[in-house]
TORKOL-4160 file (C-alpha; in steps of 0.2 Angstrom, whole numbers, padded with zeros to 4 digits, m for minus):
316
<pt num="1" X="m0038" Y="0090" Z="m0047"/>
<pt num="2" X="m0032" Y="0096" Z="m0066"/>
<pt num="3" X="m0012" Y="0098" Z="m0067"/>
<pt num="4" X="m0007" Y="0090" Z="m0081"/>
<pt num="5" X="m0009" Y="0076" Z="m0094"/>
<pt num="6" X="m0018" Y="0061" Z="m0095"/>
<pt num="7" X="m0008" Y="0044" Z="m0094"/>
<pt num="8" X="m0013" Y="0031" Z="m0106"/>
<pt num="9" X="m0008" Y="0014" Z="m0103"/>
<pt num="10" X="m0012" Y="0002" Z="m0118"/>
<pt num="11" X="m0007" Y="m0015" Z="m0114"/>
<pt num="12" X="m0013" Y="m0023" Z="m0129"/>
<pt num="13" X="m0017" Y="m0012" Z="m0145"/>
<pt num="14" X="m0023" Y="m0017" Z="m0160"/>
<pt num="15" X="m0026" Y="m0014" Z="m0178"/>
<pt num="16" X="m0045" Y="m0015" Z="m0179"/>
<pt num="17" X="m0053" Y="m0018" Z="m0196"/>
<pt num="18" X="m0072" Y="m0016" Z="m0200"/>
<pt num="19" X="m0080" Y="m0025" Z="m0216"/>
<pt num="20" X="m0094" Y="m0019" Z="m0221"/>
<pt num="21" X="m0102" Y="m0032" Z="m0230"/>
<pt num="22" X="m0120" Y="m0034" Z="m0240"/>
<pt num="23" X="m0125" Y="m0048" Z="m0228"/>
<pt num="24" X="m0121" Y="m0064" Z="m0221"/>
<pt num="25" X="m0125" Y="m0080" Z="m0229"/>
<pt num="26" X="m0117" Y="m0097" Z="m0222"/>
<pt num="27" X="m0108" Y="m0107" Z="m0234"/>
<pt num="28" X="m0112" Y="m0093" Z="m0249"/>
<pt num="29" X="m0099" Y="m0080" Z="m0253"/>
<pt num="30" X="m0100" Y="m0065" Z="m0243"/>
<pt num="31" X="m0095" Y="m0049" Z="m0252"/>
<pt num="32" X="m0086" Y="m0035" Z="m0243"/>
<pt num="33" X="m0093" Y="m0017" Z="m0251"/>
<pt num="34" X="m0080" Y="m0009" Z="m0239"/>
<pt num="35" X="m0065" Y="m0011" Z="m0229"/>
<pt num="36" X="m0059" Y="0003" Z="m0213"/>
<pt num="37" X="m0043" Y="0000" Z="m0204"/>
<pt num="38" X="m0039" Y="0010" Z="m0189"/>
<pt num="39" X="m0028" Y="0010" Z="m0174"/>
<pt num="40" X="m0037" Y="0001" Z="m0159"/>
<pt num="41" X="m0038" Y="m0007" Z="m0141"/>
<pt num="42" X="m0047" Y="0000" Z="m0128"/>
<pt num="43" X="m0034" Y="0012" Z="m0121"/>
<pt num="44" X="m0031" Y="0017" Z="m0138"/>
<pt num="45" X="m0049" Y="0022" Z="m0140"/>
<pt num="46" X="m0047" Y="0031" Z="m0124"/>
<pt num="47" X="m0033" Y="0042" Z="m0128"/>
<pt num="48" X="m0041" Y="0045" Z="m0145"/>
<pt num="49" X="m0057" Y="0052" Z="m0135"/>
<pt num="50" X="m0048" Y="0061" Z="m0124"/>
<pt num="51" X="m0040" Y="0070" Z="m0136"/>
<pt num="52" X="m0054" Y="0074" Z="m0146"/>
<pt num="53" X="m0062" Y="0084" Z="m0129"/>
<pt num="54" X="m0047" Y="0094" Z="m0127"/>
<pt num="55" X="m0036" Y="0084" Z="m0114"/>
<pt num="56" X="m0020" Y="0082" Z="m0118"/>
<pt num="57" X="m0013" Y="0063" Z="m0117"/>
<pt num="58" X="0003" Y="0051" Z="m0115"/>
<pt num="59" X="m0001" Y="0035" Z="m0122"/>
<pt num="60" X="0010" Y="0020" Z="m0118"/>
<pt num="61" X="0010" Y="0005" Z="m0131"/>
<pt num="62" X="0017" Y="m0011" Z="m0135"/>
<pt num="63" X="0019" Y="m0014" Z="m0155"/>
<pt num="64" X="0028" Y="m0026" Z="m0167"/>
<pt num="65" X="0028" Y="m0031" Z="m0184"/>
<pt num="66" X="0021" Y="m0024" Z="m0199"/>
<pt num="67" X="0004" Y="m0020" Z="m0192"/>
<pt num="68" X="0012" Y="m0013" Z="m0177"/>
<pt num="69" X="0020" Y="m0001" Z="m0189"/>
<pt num="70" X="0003" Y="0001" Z="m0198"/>
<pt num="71" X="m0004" Y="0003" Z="m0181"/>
<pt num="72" X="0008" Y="0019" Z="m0179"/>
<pt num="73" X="0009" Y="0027" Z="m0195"/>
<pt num="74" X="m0013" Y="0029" Z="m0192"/>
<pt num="75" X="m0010" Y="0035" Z="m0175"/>
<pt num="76" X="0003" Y="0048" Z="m0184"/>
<pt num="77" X="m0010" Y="0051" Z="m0198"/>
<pt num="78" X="m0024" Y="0057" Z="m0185"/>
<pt num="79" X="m0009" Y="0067" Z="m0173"/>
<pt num="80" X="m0013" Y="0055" Z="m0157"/>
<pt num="81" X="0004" Y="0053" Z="m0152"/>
<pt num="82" X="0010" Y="0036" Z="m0145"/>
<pt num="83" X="0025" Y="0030" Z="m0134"/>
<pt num="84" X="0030" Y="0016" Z="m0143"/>
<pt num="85" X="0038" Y="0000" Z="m0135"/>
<pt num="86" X="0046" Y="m0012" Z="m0147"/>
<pt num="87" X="0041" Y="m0029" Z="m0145"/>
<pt num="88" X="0045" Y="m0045" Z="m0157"/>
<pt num="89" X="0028" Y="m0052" Z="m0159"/>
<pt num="90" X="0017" Y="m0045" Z="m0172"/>
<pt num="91" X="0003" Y="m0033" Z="m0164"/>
<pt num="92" X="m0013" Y="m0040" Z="m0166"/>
<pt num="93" X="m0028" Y="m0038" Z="m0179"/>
<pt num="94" X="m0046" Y="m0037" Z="m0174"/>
<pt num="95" X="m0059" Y="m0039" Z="m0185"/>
<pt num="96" X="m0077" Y="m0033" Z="m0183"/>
<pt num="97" X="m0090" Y="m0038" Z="m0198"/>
<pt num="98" X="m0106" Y="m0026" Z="m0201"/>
<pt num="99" X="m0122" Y="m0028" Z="m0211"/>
<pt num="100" X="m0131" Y="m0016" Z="m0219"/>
<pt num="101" X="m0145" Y="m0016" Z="m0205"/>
<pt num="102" X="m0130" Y="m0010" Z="m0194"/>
<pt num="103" X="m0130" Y="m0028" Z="m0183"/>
<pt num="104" X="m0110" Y="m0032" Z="m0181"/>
<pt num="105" X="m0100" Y="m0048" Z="m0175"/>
<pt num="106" X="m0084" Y="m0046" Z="m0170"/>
<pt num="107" X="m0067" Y="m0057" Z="m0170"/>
<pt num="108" X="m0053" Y="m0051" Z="m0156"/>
<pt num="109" X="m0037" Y="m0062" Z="m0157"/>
<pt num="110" X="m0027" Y="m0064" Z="m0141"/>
<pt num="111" X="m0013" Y="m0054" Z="m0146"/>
<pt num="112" X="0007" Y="m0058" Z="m0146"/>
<pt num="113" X="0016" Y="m0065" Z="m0132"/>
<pt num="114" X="0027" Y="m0053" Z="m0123"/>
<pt num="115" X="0044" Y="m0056" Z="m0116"/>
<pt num="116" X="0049" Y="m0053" Z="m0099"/>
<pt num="117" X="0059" Y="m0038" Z="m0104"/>
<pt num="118" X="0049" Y="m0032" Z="m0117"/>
<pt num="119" X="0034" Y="m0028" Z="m0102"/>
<pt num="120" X="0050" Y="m0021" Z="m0092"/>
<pt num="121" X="0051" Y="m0007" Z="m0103"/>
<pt num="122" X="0034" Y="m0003" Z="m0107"/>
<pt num="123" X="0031" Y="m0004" Z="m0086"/>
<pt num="124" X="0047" Y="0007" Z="m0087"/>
<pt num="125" X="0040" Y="0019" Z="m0099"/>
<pt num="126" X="0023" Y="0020" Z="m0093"/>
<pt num="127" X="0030" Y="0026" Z="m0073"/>
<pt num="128" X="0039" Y="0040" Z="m0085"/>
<pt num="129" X="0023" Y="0045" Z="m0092"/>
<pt num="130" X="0015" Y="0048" Z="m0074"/>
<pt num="131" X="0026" Y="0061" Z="m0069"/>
<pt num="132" X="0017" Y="0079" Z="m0068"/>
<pt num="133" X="0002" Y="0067" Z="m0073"/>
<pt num="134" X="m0016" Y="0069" Z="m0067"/>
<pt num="135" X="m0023" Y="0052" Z="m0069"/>
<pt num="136" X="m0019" Y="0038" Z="m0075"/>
<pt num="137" X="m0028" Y="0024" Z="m0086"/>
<pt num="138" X="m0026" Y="0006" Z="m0089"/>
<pt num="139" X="m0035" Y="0000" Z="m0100"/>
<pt num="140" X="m0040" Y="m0018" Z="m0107"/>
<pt num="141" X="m0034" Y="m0035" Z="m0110"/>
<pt num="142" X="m0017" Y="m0040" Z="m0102"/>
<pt num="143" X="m0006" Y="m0048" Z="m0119"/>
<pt num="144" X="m0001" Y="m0067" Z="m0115"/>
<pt num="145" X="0015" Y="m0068" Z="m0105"/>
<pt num="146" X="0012" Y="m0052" Z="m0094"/>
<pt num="147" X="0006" Y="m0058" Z="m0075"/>
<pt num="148" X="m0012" Y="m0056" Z="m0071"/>
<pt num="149" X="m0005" Y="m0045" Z="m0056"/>
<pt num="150" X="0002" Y="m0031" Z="m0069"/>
<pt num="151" X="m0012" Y="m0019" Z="m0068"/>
<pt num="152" X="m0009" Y="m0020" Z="m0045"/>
<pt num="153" X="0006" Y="m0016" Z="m0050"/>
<pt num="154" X="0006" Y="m0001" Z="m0059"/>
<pt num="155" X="m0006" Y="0004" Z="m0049"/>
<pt num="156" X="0004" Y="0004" Z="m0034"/>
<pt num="157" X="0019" Y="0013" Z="m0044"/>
<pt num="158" X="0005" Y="0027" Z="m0048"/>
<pt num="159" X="0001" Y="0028" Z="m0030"/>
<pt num="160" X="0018" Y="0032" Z="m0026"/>
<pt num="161" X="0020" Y="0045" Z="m0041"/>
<pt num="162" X="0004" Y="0052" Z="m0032"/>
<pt num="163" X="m0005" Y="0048" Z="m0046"/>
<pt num="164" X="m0024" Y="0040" Z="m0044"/>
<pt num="165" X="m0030" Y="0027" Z="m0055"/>
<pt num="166" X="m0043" Y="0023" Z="m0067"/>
<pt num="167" X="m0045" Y="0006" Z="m0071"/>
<pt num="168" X="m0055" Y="m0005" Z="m0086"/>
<pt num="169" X="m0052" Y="m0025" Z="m0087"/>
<pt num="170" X="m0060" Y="m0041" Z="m0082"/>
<pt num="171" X="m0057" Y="m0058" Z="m0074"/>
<pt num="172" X="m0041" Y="m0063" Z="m0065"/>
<pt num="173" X="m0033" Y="m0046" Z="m0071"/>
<pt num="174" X="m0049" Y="m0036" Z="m0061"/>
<pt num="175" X="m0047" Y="m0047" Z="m0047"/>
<pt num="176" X="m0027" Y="m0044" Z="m0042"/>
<pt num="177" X="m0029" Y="m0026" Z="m0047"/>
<pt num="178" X="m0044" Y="m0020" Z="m0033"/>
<pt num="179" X="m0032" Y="m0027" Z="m0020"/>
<pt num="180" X="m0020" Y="m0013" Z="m0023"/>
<pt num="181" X="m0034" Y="0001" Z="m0023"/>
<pt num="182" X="m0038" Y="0008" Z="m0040"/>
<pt num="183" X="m0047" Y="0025" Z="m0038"/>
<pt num="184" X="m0060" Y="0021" Z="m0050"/>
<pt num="185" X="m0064" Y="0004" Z="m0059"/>
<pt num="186" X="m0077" Y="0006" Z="m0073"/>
<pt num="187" X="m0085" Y="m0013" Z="m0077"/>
<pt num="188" X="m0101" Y="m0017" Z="m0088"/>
<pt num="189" X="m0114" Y="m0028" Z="m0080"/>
<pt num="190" X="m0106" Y="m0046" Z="m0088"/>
<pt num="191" X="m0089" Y="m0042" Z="m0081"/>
<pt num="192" X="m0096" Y="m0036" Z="m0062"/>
<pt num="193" X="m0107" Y="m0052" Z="m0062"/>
<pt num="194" X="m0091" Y="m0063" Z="m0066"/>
<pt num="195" X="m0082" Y="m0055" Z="m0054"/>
<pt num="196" X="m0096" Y="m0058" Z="m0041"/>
<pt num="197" X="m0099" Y="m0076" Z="m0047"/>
<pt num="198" X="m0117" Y="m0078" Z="m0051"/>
<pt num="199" X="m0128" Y="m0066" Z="m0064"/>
<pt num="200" X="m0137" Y="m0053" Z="m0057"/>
<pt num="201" X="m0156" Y="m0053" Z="m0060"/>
<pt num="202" X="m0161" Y="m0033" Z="m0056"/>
<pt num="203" X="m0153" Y="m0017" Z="m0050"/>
<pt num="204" X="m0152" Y="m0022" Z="m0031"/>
<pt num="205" X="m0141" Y="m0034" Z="m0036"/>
<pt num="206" X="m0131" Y="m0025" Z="m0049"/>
<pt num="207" X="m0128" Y="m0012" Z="m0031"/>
<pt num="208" X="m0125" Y="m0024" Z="m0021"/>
<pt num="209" X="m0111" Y="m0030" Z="m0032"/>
<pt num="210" X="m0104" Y="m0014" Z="m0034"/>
<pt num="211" X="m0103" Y="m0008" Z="m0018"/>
<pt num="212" X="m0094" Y="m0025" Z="m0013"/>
<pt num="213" X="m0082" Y="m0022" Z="m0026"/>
<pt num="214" X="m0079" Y="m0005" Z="m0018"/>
<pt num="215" X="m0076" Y="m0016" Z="m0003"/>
<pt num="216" X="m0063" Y="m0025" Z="m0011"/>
<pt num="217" X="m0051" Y="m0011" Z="m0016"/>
<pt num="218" X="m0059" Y="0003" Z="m0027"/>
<pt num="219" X="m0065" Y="0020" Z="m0021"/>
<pt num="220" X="m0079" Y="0021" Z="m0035"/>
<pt num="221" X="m0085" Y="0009" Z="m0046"/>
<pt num="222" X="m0096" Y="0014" Z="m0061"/>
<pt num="223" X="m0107" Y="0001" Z="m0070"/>
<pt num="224" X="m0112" Y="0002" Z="m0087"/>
<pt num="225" X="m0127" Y="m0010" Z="m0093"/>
<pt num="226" X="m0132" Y="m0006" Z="m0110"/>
<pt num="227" X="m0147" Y="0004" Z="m0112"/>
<pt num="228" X="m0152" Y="0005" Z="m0094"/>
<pt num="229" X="m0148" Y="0018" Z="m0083"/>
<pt num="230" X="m0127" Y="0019" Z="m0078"/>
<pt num="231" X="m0123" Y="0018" Z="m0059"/>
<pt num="232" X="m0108" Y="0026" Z="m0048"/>
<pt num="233" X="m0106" Y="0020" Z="m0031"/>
<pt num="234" X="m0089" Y="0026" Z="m0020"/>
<pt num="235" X="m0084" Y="0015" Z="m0005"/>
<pt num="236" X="m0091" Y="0019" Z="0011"/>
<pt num="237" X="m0104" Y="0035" Z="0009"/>
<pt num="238" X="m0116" Y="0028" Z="0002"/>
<pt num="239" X="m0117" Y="0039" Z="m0012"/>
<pt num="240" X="m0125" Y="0031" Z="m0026"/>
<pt num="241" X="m0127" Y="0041" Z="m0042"/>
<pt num="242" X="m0142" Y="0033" Z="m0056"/>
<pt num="243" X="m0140" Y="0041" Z="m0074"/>
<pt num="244" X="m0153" Y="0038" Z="m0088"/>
<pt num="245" X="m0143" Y="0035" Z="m0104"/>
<pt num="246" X="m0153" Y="0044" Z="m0121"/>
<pt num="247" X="m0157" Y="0034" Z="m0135"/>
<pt num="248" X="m0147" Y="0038" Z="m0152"/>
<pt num="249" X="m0147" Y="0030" Z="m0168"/>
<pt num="250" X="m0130" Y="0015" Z="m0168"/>
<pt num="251" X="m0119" Y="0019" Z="m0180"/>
<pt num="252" X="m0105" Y="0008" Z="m0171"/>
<pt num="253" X="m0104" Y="0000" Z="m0153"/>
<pt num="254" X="m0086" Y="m0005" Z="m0153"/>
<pt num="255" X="m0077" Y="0007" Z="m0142"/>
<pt num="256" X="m0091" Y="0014" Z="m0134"/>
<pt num="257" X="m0089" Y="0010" Z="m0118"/>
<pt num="258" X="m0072" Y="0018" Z="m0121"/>
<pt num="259" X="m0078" Y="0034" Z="m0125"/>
<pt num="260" X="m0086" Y="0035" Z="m0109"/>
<pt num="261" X="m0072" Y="0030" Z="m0099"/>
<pt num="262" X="m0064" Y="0048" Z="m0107"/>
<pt num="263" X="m0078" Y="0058" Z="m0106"/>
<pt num="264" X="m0079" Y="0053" Z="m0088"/>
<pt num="265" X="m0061" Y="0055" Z="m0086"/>
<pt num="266" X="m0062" Y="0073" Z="m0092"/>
<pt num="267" X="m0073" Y="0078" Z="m0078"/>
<pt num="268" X="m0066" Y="0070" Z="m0067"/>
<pt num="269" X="m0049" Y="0078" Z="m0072"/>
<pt num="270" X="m0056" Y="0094" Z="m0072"/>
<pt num="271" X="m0061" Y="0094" Z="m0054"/>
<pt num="272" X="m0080" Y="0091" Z="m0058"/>
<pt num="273" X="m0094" Y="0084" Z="m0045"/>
<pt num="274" X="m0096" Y="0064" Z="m0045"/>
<pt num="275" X="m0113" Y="0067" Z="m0057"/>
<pt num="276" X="m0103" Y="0076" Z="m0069"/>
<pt num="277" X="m0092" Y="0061" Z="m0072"/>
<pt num="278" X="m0106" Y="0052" Z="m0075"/>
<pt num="279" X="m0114" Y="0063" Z="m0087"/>
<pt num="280" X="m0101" Y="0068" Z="m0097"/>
<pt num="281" X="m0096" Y="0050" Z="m0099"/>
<pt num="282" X="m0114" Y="0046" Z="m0104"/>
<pt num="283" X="m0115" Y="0062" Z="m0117"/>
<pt num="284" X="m0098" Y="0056" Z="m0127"/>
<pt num="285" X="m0103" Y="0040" Z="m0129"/>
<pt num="286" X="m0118" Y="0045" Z="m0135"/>
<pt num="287" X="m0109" Y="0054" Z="m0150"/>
<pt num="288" X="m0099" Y="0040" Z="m0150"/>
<pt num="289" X="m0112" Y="0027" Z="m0156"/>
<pt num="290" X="m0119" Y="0042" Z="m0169"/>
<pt num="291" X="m0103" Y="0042" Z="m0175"/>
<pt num="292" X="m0093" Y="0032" Z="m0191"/>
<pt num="293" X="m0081" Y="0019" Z="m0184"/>
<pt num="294" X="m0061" Y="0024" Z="m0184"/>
<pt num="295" X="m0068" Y="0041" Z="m0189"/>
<pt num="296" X="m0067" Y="0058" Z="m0181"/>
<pt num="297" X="m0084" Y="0064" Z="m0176"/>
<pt num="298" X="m0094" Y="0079" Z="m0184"/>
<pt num="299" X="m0085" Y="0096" Z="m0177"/>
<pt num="300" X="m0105" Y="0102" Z="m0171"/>
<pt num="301" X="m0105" Y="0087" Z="m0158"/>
<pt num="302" X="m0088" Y="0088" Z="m0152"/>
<pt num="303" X="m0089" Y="0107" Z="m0151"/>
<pt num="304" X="m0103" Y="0105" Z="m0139"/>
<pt num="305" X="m0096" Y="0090" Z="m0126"/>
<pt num="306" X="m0080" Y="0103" Z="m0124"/>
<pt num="307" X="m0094" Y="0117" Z="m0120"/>
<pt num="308" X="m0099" Y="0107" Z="m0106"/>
<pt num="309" X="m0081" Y="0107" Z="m0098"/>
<pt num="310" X="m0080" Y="0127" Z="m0102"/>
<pt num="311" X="m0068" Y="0124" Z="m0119"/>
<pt num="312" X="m0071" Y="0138" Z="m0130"/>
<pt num="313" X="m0056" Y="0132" Z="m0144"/>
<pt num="314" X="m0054" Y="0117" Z="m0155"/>
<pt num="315" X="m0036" Y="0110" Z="m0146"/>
<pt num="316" X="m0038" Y="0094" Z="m0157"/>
């Protein structure tokens, strides 16, 4: 499958901030010991993941405002290149709190409304990205003002570029989208029983969701559920792939599902069997969690996930 880059679509970035405080205490005062800023949202993380295995990336990104700029000058700082599309709202700032014990809350704003013309170039841009691409990725919230029916879009205008999809959102946004036949749609547990409209009590269920959703547009659907085991399911051949996930010490959880949305990308980009998706999805995140937020991980653990896809040379 490999010829080319990686098209990143992130509709909705963000400047994410962690404070790492000494502990929570209502109506006390709350001291921060430490304050990180990176550049965020989830197709940000993904472009950032992919880059660290060795894939090379286009990343397509609305930004305004001060912490837009912010938002770019970090991408600059770690050489994640982004595609910028100008827009006149501010980009938004998340904010995710953690205590000492490693037990995090965290505070997503909705981000800044975009204007008709302003989703017209960044639509416009990201088609330019696609050409020569391998995949493409859309990833995350849609921003207010953008129609829910964005993401079936694009995904037809990658159809036509010959280009397959990838796809990571929820509600209203996942449901227009599998009408117009993403490759591969990666949901968590929470956002597969929303889509199916009533919670699902075991694994049965959890497959019998999925392969439903494969009926409704997708070719494969891969469900994360936490600590439990990871499922692919592809439309139609009943394949159905069940991978343990190891257990690691949490550093950080916020992006992780992103990480393995690269890691899987990256296998599937380099022409890789179904279970090698999976499992190099699974292994990133896994050093993902280990790993300091907004941070590059230790060269040791990045070194070995590139050994896995046959990279003997550090192209990050």
């Amino acid at each position: 499958m490999e010829r080319g880059h990686v098209a990143v679509l992130c509709a909705n970035p963000a400047l994410d901030v962690e404070w790492l405080v000494d502990g929570l205490r209502e109506e006390e005062r709350n001291r921060v010991l430490e304050e990180r800023r990176w550049a965020g949202g989830k197709g940000v993380n993904v472009a950032r993941w992919l880059r660290y295995l060795g894939v090379r990336t286009r990343l397509v990104l609305p930004v305004g405002g001060d912490t837009g700029a912010e938002l770019l000058g970090l991408l600059r700082r770690e050489m994640l290149a982004g595609e910028a599309c100008e827009i006149h709202g501010a980009t938004r700032v998340n904010v995710v709190i953690t205590t000492p014990a490693g037990r995090q809350w965290r505070f997503n704003r909705e981000g800044p409304t975009l204007r008709r013309g302003e989703w017209q170039a960044v639509v416009k841009q990201f088609v330019a990205s696609m050409e020569g691409a391998s995949l493409a990725v859309l990833s995350g919230s849609l921003p207010p003002g953008v129609n829910r029916d964005a993401y079936a879009d694009l995904i037809g205008r990658a159809r036509a570029c010959g280009v397959p999809t990838v796809l990571d959102c929820e509600g209203e946004a996942l449901r227009k989208a599998l009408t117009a036949g993403p490759f591969l749609v990666k949901v968590n547990q929470a956002e597969l029983a929303d889509w199916w409209g009533r919670e699902l009590a075991d694994e049965a269920e959890v497959l019998e969701a999925a392969a439903s959703m494969t009926e409704a547009g997708a070719e494969w659907v891969l469900v994360t559920r936490g600590p439990e085991p990871v499922l692919l399911i592809q439309r139609g051949q009943g394949l159905r792939i069940r991978r343990p996930v190891p257990r690691v010490r949490v550093r950080n959880r916020l992006g992780a599902g992103d990480a393995l949305m690269a890691g899987l990308c990256c296998g599937l980009v380099k022409g890789r069997a179904a279970e090698e998706w999976v499992a190099m999805g699974i292994d990133t995140a896994a050093v993902f969690l280990r790993s300091e937020p907004g941070r590059r991980p230790p060269a040791p653990a990045l070194k070995r996930l590139r050994a896995r896809l046959g990279r003997a040379r550090d192209g990050a």
